[in-house]
N, C-alpha and C positions, 0 to 999 in steps of 0.2 A: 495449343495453349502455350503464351511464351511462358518461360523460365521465372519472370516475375511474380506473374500471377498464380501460378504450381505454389511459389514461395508463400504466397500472402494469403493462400487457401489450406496450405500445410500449416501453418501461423494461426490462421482463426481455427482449425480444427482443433488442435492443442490446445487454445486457449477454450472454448467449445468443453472436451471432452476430457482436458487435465493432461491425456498422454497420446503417442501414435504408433502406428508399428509400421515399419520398411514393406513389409509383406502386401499390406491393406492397400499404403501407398500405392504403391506400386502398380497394383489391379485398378484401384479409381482412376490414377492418370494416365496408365495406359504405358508407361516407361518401365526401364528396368530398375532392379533393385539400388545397383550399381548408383545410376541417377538419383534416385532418393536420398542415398548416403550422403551423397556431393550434393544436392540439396539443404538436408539437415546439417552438415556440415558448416553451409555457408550462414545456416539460419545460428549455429551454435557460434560462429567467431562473432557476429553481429551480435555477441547476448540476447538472446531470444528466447533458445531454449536449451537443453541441458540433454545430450545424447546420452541414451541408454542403451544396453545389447537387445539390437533387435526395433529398436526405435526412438525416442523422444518423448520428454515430458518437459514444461513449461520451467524457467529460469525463476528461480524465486529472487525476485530484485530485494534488497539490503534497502530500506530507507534511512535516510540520513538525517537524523535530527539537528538543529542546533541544542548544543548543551543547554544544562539546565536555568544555568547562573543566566545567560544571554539572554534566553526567554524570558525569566522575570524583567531582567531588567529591561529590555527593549517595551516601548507603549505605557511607560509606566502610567505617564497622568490619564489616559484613555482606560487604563484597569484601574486604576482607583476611582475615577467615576464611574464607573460598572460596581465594584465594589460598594460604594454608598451607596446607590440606587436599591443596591441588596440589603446593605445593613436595614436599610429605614423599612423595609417588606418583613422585617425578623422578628417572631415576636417570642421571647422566655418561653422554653420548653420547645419550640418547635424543631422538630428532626428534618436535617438536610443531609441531599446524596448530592454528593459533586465528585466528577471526574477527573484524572490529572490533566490541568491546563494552568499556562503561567496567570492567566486573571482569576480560576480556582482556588489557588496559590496567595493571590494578594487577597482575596476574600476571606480567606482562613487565616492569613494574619492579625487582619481587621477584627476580627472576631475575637481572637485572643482577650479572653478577660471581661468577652461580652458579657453585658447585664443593662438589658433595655426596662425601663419604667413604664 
């Protein structure tokens, strides 16, 4: 098995099973410990995953949002016809559950002060 594929089988296991161990490694592929380390190794500078004593667990990647302001403001006329399309389905008294989204956001604007006939 080349070096590649050791990596991208080590890579789906972790993501698979959350964590790995040098030991386990090492008996499946048939390599030394040694080798696994220098494996995991190469698999942690690529961000991958996150060495532990004794093995590996999966890299928790950071998502990067755009700020809040940018959200709303970006699409605006596209969320305010979503937003109308809502208002006119709304009728006095009715309870809504909305999630944070910047067109959630201009919908609860809208609403502000609502009072449908």
């Amino acid at each position: 098995m080349f070096m590649e594929e050791r990596l991208e089988d080590i890579l789906e296991m972790i993501k698979k099973d959350g964590k790995v161990r040098v030991k386990e490694l090492s008996e499946k592929f048939k390599v030394s410990e040694d080798m696994i380390r220098k494996d995991l190794s190469k698999l942690e500078k690529e961000g991958n995953i996150k060495r532990t004593y004794g093995g590996a667990i999966l890299e928790r990647k950071i998502i990067h949002n755009d700020n809040t302001t940018s959200r709303i403001i970006s699409n605006i006329e596209e969320k305010e016809k979503i937003a109308k399309l809502v208002m006119d389905e709304i009728q006095e008294n009715d309870v809504i559950f909305m999630d944070i989204s910047s067109t959630n956001y201009t919908i609860a604007t809208m609403m502000t002060g609502f009072k449908k006939i």
